[in-house]
N, C-alpha and C positions, 0 to 999 in steps of 0.2 A: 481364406479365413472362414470359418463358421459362423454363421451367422447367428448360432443358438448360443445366448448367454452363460458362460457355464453356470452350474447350480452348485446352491453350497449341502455337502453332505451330511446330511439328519439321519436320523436313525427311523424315519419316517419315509425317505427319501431311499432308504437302503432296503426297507422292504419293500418298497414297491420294482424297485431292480429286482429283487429274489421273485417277487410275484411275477413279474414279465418272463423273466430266464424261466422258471418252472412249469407255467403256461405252455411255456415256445416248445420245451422240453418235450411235451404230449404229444405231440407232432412228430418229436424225430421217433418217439418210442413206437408209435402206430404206424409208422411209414417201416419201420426196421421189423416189427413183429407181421406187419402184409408181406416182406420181402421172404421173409423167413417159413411162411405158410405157405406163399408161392410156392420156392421150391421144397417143400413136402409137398404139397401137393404134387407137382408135376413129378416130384420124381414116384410119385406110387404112395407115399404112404398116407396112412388115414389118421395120423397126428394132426392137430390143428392149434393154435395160441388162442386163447380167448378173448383176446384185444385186438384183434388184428382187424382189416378193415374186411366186412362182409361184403362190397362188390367184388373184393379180389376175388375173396372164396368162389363167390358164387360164380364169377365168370368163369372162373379154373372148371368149375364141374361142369358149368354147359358146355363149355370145348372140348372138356375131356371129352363128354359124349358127343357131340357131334363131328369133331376132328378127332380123332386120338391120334394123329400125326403132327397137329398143328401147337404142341405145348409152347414152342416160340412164338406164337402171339398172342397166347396167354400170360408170358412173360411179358410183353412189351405192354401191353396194358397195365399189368401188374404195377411194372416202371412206372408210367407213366402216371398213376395213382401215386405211387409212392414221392415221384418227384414232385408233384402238387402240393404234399405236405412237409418235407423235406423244406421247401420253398417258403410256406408258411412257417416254418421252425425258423429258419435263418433270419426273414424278414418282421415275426416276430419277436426275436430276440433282442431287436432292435427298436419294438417299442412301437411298432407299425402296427396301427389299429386294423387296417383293411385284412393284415395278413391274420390275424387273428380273426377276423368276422368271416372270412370267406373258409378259413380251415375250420371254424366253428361251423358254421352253415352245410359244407360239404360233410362234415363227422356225423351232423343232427341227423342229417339225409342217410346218411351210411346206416345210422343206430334204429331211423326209420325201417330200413330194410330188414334190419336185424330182427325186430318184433316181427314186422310182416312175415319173415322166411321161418322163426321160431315159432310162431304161432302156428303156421299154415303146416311148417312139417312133423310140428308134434316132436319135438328131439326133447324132450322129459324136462320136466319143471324145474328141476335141480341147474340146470345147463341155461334153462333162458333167464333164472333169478341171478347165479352168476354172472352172464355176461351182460344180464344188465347193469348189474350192481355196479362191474365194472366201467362201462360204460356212461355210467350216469358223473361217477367217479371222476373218469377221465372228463367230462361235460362242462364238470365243473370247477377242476384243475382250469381248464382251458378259459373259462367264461371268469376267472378270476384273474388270468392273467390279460386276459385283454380288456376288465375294469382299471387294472392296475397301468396297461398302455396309454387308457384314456387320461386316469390322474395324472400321469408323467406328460404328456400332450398341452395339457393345462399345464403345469408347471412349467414346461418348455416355452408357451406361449404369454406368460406372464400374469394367468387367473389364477386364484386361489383353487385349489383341490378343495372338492368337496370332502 
């Protein structure tokens, strides 16, 4: 049996599920557009998604050049980024604060990189206001569904949501 009392459903109660699910959503989208820039990348071309997560990018290019044989462990990285947030999407969806602070925390870190490697390589103003823009976007998608986790947490545990 559940221990969690079930809740009576509000229309207060029902955004905040839409806020969680949407949240969690940001995660599968970021793990699915790295997977996808992966392989462009490895397979040659110079297409790239603007949302995608920038360690992928960037490790693809330093392998590229330092292995140009070794694109399989480029990929497995690649995975291995992607199933991190993959993992936060699913355990997210579920209203799991952790899994939202840590895919918040890992994206902050990634969008970190992204100003650093934008800035540093000069890829034209137009391209780093985009993928901010995006990024800030997705930032806050994400930072709204894990306020929305926290209010559900409370509620689950018997405090009034603020």
């Amino acid at each position: 049996m559940d221990p969690t009392p079930p809740l009576s459903i509000s229309p207060n109660l029902t955004a905040l599920f839409t806020q969680v699910k949407s949240g969690a959503n940001w995660f599968y989208l970021i793990a699915g557009v790295s997977v996808v820039n992966a392989v462009l990348a490895l397979s040659g071309s110079t297409t790239q998604f603007i949302l995608g997560l920038t360690i992928t990018q960037f490790i693809d290019g330093e392998l590229a050049g330092i292995a140009p044989n070794a694109k399989w462990l480029a990929l497995v990285f690649d995975a291995v980024f992607a199933a991190v947030l993959v993992a936060c999407a699913i355990q997210g969806g579920k209203a799991q604060v952790w899994a939202f602070a840590v895919g918040l925390a890992l994206y902050l870190v990634d969008c970190g990189l992204f100003a650093f490697l934008a800035l540093g390589v000069g890829g034209g103003a137009s391209g780093l206001i985009i993928g901010a823009a995006f990024r800030i976007f997705a930032l806050y998608s994400i930072f709204t569904g894990l306020q929305a986790a926290r209010q559900l947490g409370k509620l689950r545990a018997g405090a009034p949501a603020p």
